[in-house]
C-alpha positions as CSV (number, residue, x, y, z in Angstrom):
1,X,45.9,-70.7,74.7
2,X,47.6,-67.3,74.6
3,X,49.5,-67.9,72.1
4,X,46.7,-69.6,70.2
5,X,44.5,-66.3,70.3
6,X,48.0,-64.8,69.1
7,X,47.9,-66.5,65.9
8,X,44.4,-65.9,65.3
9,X,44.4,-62.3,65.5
10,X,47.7,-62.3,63.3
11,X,45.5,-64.6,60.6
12,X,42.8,-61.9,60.9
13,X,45.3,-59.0,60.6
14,X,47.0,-60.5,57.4
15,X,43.4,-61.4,56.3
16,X,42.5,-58.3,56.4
17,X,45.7,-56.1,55.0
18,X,45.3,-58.7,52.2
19,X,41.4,-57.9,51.2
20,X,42.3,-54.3,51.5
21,X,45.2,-54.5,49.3
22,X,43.2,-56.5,46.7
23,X,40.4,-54.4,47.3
24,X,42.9,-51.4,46.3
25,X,44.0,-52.9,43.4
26,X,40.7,-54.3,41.7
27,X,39.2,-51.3,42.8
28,X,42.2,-48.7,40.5
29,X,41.3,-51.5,37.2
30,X,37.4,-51.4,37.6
31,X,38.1,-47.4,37.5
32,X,40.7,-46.7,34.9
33,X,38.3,-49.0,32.6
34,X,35.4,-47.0,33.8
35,X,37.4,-44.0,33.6
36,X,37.7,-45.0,29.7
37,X,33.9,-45.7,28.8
38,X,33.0,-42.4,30.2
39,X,35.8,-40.7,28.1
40,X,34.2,-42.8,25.2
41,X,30.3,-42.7,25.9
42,X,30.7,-38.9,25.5
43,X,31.3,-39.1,22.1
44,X,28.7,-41.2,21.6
45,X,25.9,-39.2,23.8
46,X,27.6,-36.2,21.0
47,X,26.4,-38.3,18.7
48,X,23.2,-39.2,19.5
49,X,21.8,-36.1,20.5
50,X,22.8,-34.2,17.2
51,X,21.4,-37.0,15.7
52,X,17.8,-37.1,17.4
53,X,17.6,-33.4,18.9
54,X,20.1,-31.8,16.1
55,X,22.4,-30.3,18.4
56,X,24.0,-31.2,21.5
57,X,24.4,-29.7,24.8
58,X,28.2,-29.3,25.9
59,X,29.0,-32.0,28.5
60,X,31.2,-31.3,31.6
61,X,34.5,-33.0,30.1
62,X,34.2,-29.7,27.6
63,X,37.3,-28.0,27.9
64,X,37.4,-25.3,30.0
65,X,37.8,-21.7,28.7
66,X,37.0,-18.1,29.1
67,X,33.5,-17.3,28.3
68,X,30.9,-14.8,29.0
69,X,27.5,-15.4,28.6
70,X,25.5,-12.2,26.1
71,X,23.4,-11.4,29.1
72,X,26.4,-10.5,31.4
73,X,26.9,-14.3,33.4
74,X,30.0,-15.5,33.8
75,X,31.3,-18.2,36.1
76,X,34.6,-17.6,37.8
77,X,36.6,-20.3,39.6
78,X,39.3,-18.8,41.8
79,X,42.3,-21.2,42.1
80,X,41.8,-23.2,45.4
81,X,38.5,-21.7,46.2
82,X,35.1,-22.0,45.3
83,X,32.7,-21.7,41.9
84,X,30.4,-19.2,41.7
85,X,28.5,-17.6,39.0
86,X,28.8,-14.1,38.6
87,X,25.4,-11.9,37.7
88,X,26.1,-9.0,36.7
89,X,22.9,-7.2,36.9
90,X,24.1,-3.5,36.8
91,X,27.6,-1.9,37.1
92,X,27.2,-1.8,41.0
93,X,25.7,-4.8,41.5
94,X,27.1,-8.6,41.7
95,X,24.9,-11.8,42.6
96,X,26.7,-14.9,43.4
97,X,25.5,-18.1,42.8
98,X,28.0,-20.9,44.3
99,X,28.1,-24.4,41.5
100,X,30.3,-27.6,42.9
101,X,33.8,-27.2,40.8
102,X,32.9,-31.3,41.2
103,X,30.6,-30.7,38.3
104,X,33.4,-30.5,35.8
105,X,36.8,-31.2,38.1
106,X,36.9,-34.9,38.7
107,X,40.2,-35.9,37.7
108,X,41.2,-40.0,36.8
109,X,42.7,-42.0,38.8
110,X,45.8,-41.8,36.7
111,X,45.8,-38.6,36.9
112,X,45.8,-38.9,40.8
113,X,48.4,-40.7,40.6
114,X,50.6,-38.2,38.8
115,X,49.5,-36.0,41.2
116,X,50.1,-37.8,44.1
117,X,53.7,-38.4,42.7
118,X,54.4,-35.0,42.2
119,X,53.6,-34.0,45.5
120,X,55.8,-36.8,47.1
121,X,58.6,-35.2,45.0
122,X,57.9,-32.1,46.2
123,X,57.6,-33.6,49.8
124,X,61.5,-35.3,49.1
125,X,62.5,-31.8,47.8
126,X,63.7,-33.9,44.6
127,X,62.0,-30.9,42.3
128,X,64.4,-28.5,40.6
129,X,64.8,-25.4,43.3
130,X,65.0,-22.7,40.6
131,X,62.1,-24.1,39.0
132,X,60.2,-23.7,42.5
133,X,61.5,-20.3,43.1
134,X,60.2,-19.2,39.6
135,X,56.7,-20.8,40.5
136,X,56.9,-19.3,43.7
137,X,57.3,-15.8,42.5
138,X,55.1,-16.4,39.7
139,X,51.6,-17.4,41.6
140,X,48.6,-15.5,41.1
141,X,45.1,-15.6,41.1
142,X,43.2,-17.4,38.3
143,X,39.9,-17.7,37.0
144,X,38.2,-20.5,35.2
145,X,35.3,-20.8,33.5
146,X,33.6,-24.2,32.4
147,X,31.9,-23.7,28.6
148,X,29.5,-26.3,29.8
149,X,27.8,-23.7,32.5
150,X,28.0,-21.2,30.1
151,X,25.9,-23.1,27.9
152,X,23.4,-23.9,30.0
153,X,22.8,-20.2,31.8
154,X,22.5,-19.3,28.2
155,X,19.1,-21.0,28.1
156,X,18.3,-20.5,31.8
157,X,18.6,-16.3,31.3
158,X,16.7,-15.8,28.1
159,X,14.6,-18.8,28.6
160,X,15.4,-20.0,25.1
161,X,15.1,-23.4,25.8
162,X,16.9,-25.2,22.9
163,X,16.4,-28.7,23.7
164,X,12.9,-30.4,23.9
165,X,11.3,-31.2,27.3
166,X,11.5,-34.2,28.1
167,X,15.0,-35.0,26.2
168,X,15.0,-38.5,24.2
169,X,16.8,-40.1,27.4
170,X,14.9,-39.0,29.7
171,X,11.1,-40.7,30.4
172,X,7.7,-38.8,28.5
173,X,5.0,-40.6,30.2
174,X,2.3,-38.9,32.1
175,X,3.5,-39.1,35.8
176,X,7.4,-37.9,34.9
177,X,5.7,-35.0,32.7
178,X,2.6,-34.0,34.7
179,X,4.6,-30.3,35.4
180,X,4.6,-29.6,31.9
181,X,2.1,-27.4,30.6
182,X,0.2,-27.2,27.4
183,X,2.1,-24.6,24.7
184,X,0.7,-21.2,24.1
185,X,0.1,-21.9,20.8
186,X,0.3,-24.7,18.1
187,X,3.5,-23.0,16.8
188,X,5.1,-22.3,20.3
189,X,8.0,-25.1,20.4
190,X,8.7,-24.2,24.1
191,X,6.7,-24.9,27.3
192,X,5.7,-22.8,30.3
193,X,6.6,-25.1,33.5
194,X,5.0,-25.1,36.5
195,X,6.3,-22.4,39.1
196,X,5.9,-24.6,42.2
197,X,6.8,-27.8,43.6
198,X,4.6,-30.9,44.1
199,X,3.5,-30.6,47.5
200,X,1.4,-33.9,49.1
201,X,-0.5,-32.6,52.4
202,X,-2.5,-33.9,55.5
203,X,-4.6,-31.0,56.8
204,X,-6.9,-31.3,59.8
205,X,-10.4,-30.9,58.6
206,X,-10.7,-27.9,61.0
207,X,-8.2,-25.0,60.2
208,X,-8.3,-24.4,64.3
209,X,-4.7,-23.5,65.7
210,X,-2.5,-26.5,65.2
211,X,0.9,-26.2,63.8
212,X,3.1,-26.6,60.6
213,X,5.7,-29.9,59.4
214,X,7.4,-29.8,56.3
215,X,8.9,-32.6,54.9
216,X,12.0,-33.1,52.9
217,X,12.9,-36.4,51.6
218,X,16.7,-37.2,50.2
219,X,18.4,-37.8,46.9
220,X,16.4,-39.7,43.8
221,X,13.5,-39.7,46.4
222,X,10.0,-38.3,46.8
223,X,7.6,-37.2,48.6
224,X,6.2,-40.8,48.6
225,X,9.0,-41.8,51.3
226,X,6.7,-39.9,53.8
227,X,3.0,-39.4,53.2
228,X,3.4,-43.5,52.3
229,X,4.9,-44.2,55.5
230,X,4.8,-41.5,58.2
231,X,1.4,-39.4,57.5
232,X,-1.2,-42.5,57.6
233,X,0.2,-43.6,61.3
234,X,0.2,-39.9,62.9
235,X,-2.3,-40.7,65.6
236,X,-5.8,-39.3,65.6
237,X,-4.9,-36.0,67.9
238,X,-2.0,-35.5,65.3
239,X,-4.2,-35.8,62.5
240,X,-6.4,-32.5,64.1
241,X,-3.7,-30.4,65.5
242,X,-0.8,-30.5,62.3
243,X,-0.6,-29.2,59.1
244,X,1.9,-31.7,57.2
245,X,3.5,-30.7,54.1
246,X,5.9,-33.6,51.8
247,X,7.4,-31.8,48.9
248,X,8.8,-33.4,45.6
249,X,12.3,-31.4,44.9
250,X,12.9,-29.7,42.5
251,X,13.7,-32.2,39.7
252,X,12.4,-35.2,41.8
253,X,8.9,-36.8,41.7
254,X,5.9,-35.0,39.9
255,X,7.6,-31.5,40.4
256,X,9.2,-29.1,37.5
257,X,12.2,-30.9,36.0
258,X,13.5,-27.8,34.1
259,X,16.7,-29.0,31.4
260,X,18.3,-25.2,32.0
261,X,18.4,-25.8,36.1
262,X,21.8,-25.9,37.4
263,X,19.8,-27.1,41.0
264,X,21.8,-24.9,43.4
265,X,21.2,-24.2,46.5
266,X,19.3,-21.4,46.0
267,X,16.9,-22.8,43.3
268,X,16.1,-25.8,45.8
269,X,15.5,-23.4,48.6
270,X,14.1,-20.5,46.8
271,X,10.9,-23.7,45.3
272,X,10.5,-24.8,48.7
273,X,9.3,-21.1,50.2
274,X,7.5,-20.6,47.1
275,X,5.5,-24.2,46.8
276,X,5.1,-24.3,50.6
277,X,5.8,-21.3,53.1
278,X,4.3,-18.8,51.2
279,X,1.4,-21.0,49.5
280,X,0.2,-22.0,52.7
281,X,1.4,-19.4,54.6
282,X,3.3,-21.2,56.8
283,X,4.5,-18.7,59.7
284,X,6.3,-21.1,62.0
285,X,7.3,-25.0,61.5
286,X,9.2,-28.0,62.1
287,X,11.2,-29.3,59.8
288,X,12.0,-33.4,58.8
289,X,14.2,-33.9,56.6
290,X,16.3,-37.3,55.5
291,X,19.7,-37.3,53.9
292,X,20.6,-34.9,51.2
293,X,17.6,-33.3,52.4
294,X,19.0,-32.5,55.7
295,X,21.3,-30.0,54.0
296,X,18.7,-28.1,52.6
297,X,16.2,-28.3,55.8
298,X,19.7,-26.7,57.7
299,X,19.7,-23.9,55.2
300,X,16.2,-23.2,55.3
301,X,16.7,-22.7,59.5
302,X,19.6,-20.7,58.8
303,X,17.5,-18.5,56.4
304,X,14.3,-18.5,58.8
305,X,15.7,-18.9,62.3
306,X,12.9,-17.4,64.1
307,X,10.5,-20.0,62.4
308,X,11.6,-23.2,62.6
309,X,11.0,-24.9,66.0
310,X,12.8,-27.9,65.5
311,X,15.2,-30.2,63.2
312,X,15.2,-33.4,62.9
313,X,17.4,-34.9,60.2
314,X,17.7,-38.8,59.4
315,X,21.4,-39.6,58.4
316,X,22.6,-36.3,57.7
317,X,25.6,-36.2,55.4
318,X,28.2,-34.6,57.2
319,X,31.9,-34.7,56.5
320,X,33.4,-32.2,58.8
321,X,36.7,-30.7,56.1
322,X,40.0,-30.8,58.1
323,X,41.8,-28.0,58.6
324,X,44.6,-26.8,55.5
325,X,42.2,-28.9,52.7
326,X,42.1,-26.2,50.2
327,X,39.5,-28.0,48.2
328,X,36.3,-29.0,50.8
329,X,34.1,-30.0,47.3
330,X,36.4,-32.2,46.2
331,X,37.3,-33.6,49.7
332,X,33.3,-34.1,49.9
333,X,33.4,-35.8,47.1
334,X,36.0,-38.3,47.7
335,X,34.5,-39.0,51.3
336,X,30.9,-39.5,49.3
337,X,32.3,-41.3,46.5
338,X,35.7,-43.0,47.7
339,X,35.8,-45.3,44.3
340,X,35.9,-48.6,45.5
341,X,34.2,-51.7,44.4
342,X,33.6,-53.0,47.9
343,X,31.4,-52.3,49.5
344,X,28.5,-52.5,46.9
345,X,27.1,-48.9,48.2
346,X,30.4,-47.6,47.9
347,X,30.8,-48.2,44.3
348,X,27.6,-47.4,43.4
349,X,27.8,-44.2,44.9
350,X,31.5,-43.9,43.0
351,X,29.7,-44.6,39.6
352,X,27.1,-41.6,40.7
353,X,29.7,-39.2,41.6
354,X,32.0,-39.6,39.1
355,X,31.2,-40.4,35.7
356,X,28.4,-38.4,33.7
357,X,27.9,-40.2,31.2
358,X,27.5,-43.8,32.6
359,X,24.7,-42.6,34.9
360,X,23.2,-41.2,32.0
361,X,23.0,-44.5,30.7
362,X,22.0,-46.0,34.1
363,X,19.4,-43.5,33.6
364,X,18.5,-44.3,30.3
365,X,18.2,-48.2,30.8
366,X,16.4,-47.5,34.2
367,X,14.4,-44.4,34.6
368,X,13.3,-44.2,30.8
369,X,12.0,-47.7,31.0
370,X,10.4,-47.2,34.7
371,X,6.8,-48.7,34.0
372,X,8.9,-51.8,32.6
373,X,10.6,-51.9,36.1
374,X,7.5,-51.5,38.1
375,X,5.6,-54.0,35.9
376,X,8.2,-56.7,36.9
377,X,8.1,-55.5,40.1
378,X,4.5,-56.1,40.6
379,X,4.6,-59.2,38.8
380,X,7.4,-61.2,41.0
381,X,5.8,-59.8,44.2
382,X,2.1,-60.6,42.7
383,X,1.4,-57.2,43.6
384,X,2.1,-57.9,47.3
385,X,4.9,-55.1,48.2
386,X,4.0,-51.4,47.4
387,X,6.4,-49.9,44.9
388,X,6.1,-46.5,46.2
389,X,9.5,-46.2,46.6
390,X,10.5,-47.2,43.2
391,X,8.3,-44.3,42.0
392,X,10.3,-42.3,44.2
393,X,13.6,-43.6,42.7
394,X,12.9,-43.5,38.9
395,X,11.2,-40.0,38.7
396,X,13.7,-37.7,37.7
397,X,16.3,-37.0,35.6
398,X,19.7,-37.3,34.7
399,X,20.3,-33.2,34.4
400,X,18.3,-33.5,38.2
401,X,20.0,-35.7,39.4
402,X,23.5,-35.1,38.9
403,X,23.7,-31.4,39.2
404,X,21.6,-31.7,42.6
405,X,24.3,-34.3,44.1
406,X,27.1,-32.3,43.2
407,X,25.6,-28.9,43.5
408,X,24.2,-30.0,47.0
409,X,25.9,-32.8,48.6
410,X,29.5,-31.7,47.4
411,X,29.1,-27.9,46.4
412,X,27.9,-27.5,50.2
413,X,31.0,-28.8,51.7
414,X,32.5,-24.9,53.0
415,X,29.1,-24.0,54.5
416,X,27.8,-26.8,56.3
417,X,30.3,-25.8,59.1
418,X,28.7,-22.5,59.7
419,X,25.0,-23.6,58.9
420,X,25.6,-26.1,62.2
421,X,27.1,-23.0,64.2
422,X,24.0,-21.1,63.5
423,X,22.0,-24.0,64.2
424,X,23.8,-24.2,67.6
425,X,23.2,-20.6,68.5
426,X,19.3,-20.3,67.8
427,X,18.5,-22.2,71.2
428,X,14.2,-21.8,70.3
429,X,15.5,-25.1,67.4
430,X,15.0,-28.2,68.6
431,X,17.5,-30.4,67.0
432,X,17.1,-34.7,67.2
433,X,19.2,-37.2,64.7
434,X,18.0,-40.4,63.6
435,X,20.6,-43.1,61.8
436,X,20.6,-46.4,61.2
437,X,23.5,-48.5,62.8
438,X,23.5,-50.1,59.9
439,X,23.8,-47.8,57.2
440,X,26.1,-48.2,54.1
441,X,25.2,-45.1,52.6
442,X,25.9,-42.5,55.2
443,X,28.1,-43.3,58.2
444,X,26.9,-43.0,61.6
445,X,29.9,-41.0,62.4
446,X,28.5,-38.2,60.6
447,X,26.0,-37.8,63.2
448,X,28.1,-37.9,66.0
449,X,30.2,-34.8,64.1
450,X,26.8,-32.9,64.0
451,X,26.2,-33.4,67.4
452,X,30.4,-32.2,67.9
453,X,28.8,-29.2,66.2
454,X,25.9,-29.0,68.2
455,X,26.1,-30.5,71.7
456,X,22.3,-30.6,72.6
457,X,21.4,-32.3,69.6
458,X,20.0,-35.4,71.0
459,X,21.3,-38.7,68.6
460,X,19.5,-41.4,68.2
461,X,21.4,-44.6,66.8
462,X,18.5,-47.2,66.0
463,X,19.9,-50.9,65.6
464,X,19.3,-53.4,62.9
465,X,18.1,-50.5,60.3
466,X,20.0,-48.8,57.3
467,X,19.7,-45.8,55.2
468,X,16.0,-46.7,54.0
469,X,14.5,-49.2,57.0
470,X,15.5,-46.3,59.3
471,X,12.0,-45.5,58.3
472,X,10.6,-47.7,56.2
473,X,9.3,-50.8,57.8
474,X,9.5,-48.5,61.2
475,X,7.3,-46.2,60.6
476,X,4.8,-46.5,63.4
477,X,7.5,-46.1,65.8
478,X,8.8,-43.3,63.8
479,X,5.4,-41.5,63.9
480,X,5.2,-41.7,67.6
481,X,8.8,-40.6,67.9
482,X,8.0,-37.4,65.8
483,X,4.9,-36.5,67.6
484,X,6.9,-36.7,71.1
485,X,9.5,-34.3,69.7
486,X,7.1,-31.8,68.3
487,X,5.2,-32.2,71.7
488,X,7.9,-31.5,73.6
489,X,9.2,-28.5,71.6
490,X,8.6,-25.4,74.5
491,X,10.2,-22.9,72.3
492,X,8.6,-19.9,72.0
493,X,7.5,-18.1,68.8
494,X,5.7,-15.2,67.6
């Protein structure tokens, strides 16, 4: 019998090794060809846009080179460190603005490979030791500068907006350009966007007391992931005693979708006090936030610590950097993106992550031709199943999207560690997790790490539910949940 059970778990061993192996294997084929239709789709997207728009914007495979913008913006790259763009708005005065080297460093998987090999040599001490002396004496700190974020802060400082909003790729119907607003005049080619995000609300009909939630939803998302699920099952004494507030990011939903945004950190965060803090004069708050948004919802109790009376963030992507990784984005990103075909979530989120110009065409095919999608959608479900979060997926674009997941997810990687420290230290902040045992998308091990980070965060690992259904087809239970944590939130605030 022993040795029966023996055998077995040898079969399931070899089983395994095996589908990893092939795994490996398809997975470096699928990605060396994908690597290649990138490389050639670029040309084509050239192409195409000089064609329809009569010029094109520099992509990210641009060459990189030293540039300086007329207005005085530069971005500098030290080696080994991170981006960031450098203002210079007098002779005294620097702002820094921190971009995902991700954006325009994502190197092939045969070029991993040479790299990989190289290091092994150097490991074996099989490279040349004069030739590693003279590199040794000869390192120095470089700078690098991508032309491709030149280009782009170009039109974002003098607001000479060069390409037409929407761009031919991206959708021009009434919902994906509702934050446009009409020209100054007939003969005024550019457009005047909206200076604040979409907000959807649920105000008590008395403005008596009560308190303040904002809600931040995660990547290609919207607001409709919570005032569709969560806000119509707040109980009635919920309903009268909280104020709650759903944004649209920046780039997401019905909110701006400006072509010149390079969706930092500080652009999300900066729309989110504007559209919502200081609109509504929002003093103190709790904050829900899911995903991607659970980076921005840390930030924002960094930057307001005294406000925010509690956290709580549904699968919150956290990849704790080991110690001696010079390069946290790009370890982010391989963490995020790991590019394998199997799983399916893996791969797709390789295909996000790494290749610009294929999502552009997922984009193109998908979000372009949304009311197509959503017709079909309606039609096979005879109108049974509410599409609301189709909405939320296909409202945005390309620009949005990819500069937001790199920008955010990845170009966050060195300050998520202290964000969670601060977190930890402002005892008045509640902080409760929420993940799905079953989710493909984030792991449930990043929550445990947030909790490493900050032991009194309570974790709550729900069973049977993934990165959506953690919510979504829960959301009663979810309701009731929130109101027991904002109930039983004693800290005290001014």
């Amino acid at each position: 019998m022993h040795m029966q059970m023996g055998v077995m778990g040898k079969a399931r061993s070899v089983a395994a090794t095996s589908g990893r192996i092939l795994n490996e294997a398809v997975s470096f084929v699928a990605f060396c060809v994908l690597d290649l239709v990138d490389f050639l789709l670029c040309f084509v997207f050239k192409a195409v846009d000089l064609w329809v728009e009569a010029e094109f914007r520099p992509c990210y495979c641009s060459s990189a080179k030293e540039a300086i913008t007329s207005s005085g913006k530069i971005l500098v790259s030290e080696q080994g460190g991170e981006s960031k763009i450098v203002s210079l708005l007098s002779s005294t005065k620097l702002q820094l603005e921190d971009i995902s080297d991700t954006l325009y460093s994502r190197p092939s998987l045969v070029s991993e490979v040479s790299r990989l090999t190289i290091n092994e040599l150097k490991r074996l001490k099989l490279e040349d030791p004069v030739l590693q002396s003279k590199r040794g004496n000869s390192r120095c700190s470089t700078f690098t500068v991508n032309t491709t974020i030149v280009e782009m802060l170009q039109g974002k400082i003098g607001r000479h907006l060069t390409h037409p909003i929407p761009r031919w790729s991206d959708c021009d119907c009434k919902l994906c350009t509702s934050w446009i607003s009409t020209p100054s005049s007939p003969h005024d080619n550019t457009t005047n966007a909206k200076a604040t995000l979409f907000v959807k609300s649920q105000c008590p009909i008395t403005d008596e007391g009560g308190e303040d939630v904002v809600f931040i939803h995660g990547f290609i998302s919207s607001s409709l992931f919570w005032s569709e699920t969560v806000f119509p099952n707040m109980s009635s004494a919920a309903k009268s005693c909280y104020r709650l507030f759903a944004v649209d990011l920046l780039g997401f939903g019905r909110s701006p979708k400006p072509s010149e945004s390079l969706y930092t950190l500080r652009e999300h965060l900066e729309m989110i006090e504007r559209s919502v803090l200081e609109a509504h004069k929002v003093k103190s708050f709790h904050i829900v936030a899911h995903s991607l948004g659970c980076i921005l919802a840390l930030a924002l109790a960094v930057k307001h610590p005294q406000s925010v009376k509690s956290l709580t963030l549904l699968a919150p992507p956290f990849y704790p950097v080991p110690k001696g990784e010079t390069q946290a984005t790009q370890y982010v990103m391989r963490k995020v993106a790991p590019r394998r075909v199997w799983p399916p979530m893996a791969f797709g989120a390789s295909l996000a992550c790494w290749y610009e110009h294929i999502t552009r065409v997922i984009c193109l095919l998908i979000c372009k031709n949304h009311r197509l999608w959503e017709f079909l959608a309606k039609l096979i479900t005879r109108n049974r199943v509410r599409t609301f979060l189709l909405e939320g997926f296909f409202c945005h674009t390309h620009n949005a999207a990819w500069h937001t997941l790199h920008n955010i997810i990845c170009g966050t990687a060195g300050k998520i560690g202290s964000y969670l420290e601060a977190v930890r230290e402002n005892r008045n902040c509640k902080v409760t997790i929420f993940h799905g045992k079953n989710d493909e998308v984030i792991p449930v091990e990043c929550s445990y790490e947030v909790q490493k980070r900050i032991p009194r965060a309570q974790v709550r690992v729900i069973d049977n539910k993934d990165h959506i259904t953690i919510v979504v087809g829960r959301q009663k239970a979810f309701a009731r949940e929130l109101e027991e944590i904002w109930g039983t939130t004693t800290t005290n605030h001014n």
